[in-house]
Residue frames as qw, qx, qy, qz and C-alpha x, y, z in Angstrom:
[[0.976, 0.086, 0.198, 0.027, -1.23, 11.64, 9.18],
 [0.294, -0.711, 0.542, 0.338, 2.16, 10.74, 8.11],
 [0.731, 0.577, -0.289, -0.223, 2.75, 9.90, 4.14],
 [0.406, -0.494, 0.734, 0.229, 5.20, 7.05, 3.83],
 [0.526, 0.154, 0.761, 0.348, 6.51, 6.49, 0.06],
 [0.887, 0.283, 0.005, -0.365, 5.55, 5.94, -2.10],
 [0.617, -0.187, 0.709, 0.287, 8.10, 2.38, -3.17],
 [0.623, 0.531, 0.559, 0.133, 8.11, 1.93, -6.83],
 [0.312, -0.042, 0.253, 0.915, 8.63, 4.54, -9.73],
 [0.254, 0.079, -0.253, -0.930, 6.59, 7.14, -11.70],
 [0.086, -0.457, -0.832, -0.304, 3.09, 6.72, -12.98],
 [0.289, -0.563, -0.127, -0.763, -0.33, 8.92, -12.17],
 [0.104, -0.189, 0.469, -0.856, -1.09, 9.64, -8.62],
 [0.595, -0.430, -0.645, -0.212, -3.76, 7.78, -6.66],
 [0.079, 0.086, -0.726, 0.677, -4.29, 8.35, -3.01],
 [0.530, -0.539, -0.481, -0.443, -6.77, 6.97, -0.41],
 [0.149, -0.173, 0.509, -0.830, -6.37, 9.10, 2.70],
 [0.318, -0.114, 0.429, -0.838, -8.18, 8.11, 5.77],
 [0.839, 0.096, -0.274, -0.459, -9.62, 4.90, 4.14],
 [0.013, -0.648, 0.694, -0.315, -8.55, 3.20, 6.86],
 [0.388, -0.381, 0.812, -0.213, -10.69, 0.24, 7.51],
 [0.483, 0.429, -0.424, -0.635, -10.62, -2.38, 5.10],
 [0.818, 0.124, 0.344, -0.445, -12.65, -5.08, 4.52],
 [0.848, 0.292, 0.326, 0.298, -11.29, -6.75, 1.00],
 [0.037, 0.605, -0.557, -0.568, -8.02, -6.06, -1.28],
 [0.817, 0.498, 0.288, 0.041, -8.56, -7.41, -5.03],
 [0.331, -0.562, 0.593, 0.473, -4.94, -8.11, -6.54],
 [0.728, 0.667, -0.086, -0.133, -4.77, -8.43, -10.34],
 [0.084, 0.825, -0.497, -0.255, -1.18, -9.62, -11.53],
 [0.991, 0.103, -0.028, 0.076, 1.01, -12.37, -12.82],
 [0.733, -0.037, -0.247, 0.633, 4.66, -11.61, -12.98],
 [0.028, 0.148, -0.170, 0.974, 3.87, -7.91, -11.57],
 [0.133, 0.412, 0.536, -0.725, 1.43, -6.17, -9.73],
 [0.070, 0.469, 0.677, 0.562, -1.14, -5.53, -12.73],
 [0.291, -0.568, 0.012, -0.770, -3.74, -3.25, -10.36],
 [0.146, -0.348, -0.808, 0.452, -4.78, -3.53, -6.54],
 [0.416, -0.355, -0.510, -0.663, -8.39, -2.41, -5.72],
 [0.039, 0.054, 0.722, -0.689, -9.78, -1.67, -1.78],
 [0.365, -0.582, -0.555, -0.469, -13.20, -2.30, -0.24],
 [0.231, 0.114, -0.515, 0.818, -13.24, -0.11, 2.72],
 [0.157, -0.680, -0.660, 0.278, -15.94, 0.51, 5.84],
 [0.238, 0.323, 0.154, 0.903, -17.16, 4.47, 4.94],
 [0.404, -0.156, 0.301, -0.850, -19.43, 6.05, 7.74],
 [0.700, 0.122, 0.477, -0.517, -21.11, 3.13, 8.18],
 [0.709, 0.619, -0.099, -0.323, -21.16, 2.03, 4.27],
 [0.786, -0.010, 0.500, 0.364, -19.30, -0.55, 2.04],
 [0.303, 0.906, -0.119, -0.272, -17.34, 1.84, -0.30],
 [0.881, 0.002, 0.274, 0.386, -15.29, 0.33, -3.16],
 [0.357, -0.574, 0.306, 0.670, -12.01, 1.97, -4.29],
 [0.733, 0.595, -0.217, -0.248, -11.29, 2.80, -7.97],
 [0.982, 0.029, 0.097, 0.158, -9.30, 0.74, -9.47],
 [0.111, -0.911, 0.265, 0.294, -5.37, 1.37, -8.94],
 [0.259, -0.104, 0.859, 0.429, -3.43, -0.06, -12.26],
 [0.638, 0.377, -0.095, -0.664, -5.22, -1.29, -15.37],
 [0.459, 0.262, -0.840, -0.120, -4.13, -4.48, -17.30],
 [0.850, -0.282, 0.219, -0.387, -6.26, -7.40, -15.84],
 [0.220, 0.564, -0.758, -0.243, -3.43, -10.12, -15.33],
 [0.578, -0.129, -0.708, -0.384, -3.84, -13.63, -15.57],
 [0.255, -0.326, -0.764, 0.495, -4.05, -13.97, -11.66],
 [0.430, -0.659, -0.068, -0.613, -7.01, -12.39, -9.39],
 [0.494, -0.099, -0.751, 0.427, -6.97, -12.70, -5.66],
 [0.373, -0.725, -0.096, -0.571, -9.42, -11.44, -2.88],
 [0.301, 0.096, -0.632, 0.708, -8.05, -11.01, 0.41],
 [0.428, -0.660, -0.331, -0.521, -11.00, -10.93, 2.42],
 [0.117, 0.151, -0.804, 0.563, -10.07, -9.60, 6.26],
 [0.344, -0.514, -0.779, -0.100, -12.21, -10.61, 9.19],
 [0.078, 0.466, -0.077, 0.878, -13.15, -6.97, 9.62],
 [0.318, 0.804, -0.149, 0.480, -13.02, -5.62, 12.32],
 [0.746, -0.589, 0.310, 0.006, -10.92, -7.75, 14.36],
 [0.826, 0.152, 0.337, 0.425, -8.81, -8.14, 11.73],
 [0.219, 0.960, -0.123, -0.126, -6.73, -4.95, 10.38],
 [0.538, 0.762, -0.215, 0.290, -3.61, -4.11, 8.50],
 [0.689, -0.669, 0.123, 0.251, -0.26, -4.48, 10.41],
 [0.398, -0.492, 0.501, 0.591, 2.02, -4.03, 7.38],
 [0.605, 0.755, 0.028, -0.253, 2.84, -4.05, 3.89],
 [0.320, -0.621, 0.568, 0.434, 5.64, -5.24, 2.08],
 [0.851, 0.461, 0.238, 0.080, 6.90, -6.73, -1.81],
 [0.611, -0.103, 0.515, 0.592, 9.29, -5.89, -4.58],
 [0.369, 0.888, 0.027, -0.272, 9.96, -3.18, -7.35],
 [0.596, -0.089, 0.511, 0.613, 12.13, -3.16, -10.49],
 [0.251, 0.644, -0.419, -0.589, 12.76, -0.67, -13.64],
 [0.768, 0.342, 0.530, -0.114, 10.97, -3.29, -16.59],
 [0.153, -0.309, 0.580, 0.738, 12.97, -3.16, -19.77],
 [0.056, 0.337, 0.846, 0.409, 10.12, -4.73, -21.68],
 [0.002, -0.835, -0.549, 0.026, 7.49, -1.82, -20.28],
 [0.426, 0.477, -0.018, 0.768, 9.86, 0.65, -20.00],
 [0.463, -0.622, -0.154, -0.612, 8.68, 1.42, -17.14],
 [0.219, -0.346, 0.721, -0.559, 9.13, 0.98, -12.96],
 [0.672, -0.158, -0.648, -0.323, 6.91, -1.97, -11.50],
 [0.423, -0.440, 0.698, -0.374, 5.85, -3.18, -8.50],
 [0.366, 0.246, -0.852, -0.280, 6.68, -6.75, -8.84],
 [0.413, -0.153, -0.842, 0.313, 5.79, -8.41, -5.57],
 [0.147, -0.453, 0.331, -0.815, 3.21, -7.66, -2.69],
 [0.490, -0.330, -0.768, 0.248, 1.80, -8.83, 1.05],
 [0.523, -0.481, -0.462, -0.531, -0.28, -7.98, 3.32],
 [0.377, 0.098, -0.766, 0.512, 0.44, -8.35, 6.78],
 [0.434, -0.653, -0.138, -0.605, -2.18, -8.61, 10.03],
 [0.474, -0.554, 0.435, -0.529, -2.93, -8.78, 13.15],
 [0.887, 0.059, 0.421, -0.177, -3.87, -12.51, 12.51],
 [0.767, 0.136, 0.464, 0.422, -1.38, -13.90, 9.17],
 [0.232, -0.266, 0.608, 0.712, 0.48, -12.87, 5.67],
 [0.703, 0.478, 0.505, -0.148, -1.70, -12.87, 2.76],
 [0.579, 0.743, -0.333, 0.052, 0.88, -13.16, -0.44],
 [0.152, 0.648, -0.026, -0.745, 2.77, -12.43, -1.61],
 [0.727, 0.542, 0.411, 0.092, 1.67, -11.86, -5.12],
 [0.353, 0.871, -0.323, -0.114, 3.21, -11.51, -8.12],
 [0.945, 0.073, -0.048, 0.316, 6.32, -13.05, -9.22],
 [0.634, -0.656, 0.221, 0.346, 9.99, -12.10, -7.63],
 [0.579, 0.742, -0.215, 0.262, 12.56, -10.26, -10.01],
 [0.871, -0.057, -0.225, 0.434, 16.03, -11.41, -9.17],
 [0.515, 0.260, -0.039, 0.816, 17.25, -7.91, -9.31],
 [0.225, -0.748, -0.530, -0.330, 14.42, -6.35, -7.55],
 [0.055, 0.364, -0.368, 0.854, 14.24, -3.71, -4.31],
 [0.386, -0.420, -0.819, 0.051, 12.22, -4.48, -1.65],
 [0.328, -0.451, 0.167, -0.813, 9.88, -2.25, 0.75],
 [0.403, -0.534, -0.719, -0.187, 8.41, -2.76, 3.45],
 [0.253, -0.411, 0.177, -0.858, 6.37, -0.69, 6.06],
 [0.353, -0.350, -0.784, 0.373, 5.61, -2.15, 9.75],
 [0.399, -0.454, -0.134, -0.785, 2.53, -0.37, 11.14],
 [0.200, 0.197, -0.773, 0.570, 2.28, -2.29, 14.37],
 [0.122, -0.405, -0.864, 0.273, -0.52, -3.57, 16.79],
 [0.018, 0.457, 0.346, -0.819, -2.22, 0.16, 17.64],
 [0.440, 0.638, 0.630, 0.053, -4.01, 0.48, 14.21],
 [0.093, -0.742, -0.096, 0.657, -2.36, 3.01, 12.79],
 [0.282, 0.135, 0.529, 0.789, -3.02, 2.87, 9.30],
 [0.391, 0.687, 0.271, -0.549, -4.67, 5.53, 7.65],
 [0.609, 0.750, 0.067, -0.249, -4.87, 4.74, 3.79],
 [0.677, 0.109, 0.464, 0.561, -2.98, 3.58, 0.59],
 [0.094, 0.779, -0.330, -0.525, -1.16, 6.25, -1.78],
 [0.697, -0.144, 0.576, 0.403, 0.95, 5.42, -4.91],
 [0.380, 0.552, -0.488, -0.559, 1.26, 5.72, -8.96],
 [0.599, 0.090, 0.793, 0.067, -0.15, 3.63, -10.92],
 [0.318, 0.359, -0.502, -0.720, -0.87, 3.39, -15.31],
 [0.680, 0.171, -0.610, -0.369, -1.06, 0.55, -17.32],
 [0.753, -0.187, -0.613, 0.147, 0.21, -1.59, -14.22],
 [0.688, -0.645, -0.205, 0.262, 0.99, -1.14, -10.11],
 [0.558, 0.610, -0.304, 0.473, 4.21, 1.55, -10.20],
 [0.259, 0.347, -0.642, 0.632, 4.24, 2.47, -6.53],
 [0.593, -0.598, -0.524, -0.128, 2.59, 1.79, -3.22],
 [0.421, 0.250, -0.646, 0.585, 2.50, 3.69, -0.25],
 [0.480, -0.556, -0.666, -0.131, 0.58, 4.17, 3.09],
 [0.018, -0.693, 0.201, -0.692, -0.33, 6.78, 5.21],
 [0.564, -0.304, -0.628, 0.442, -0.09, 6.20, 9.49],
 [0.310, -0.828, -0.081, -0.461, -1.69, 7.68, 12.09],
 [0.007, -0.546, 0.619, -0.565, 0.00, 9.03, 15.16],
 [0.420, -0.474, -0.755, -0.170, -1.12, 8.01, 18.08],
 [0.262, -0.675, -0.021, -0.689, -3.19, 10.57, 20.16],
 [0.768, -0.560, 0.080, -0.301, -3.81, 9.33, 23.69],
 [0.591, 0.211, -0.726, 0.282, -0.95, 7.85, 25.97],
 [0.243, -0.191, -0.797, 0.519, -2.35, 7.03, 29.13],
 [0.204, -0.683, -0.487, 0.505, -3.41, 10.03, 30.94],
 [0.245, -0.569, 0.188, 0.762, -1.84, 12.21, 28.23],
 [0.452, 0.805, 0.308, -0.231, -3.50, 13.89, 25.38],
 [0.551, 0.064, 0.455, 0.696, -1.36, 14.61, 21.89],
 [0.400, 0.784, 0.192, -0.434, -1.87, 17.88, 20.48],
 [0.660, -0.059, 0.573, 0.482, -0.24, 16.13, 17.08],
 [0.618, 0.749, 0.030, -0.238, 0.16, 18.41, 13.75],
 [0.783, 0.061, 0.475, 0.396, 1.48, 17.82, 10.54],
 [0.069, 0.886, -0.192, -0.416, 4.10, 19.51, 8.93],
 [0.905, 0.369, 0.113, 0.177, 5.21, 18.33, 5.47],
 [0.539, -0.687, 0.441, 0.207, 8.94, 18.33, 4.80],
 [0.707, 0.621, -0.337, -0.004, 11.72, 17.75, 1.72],
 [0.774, -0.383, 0.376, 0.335, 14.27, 14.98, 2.04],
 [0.360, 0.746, -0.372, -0.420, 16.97, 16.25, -0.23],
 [0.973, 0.139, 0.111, 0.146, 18.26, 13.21, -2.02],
 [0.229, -0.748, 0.572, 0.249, 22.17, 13.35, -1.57],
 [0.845, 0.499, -0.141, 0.134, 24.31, 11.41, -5.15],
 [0.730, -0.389, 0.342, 0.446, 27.85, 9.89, -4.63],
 [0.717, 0.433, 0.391, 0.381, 30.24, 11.13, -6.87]]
């Protein structure tokens, strides 16, 4: 699988590799992402995520898809550096399927950064990542190759890799 991201800043480590087909997202937040919160299909089984964030905010939202003709095609929202938490945030997030938008939630910071991650028709997500504490700090999502083109068999591994991070100046 291929890691993309995390968006967002610091915060403890979460990751759901390979929890790939998901049934409901439960979105906590008001003017940020407060916590998000997956119900995924698990051999057969309804398996619910822990919870990623903490603060219940004054919003809730259940994104219920119509599994499983209905899947993930994207992600996308808004991060910012919070003077009042002292802390990174994800401000803003959506959903994107096969079939509509759901969001986004949260509330838009004028000064914000935006992400987003197209995952395309072929199902190739495989799972949410990120950092999360008191509230949402980053979000990202893993993608599967894809194995089979036509007649032709992928023998696909994965080899992890440092982007150095190059500074003007």
């Amino acid at each position: 699988m291929i890691k993309v991201g995390p968006a967002g800043g610091p915060g403890k480590t979460w990751d759901d590799e390979g929890r790939e087909k998901i049934v409901q997202i439960f979105v906590s937040h008001g003017d940020q992402i407060n916590s998000l919160q997956f119900l995924y299909v698990e051999d057969g089984n309804l398996v619910l995520s822990e919870t990623h964030g903490g603060n219940t905010g004054p919003k809730f939202n259940v994104v219920k898809l119509n599994y499983p003709s209905e899947y993930l095609t994207g992600i996308s929202g808004s991060y910012y550096y919070s003077n009042t938490c002292s802390q990174w945030l994800i401000f803003t997030v959506a959903f994107s399927t096969n079939n509509r938008t759901y969001g986004p939630f949260g509330v838009p910071h004028k000064q914000g950064y935006v992400f987003e991650y197209q995952l395309g028709e072929d199902h190739p997500f495989g799972g949410f990542h990120g950092r999360a504490g008191e509230y949402l700090n980053a979000i990202g999502v893993y993608v599967k190759p894809i194995t089979i083109l036509g007649d032709v068999k992928a023998n696909v591994k994965t080899k992890k890799f440092k982007c150095p991070l190059f500074r003007s100046g």
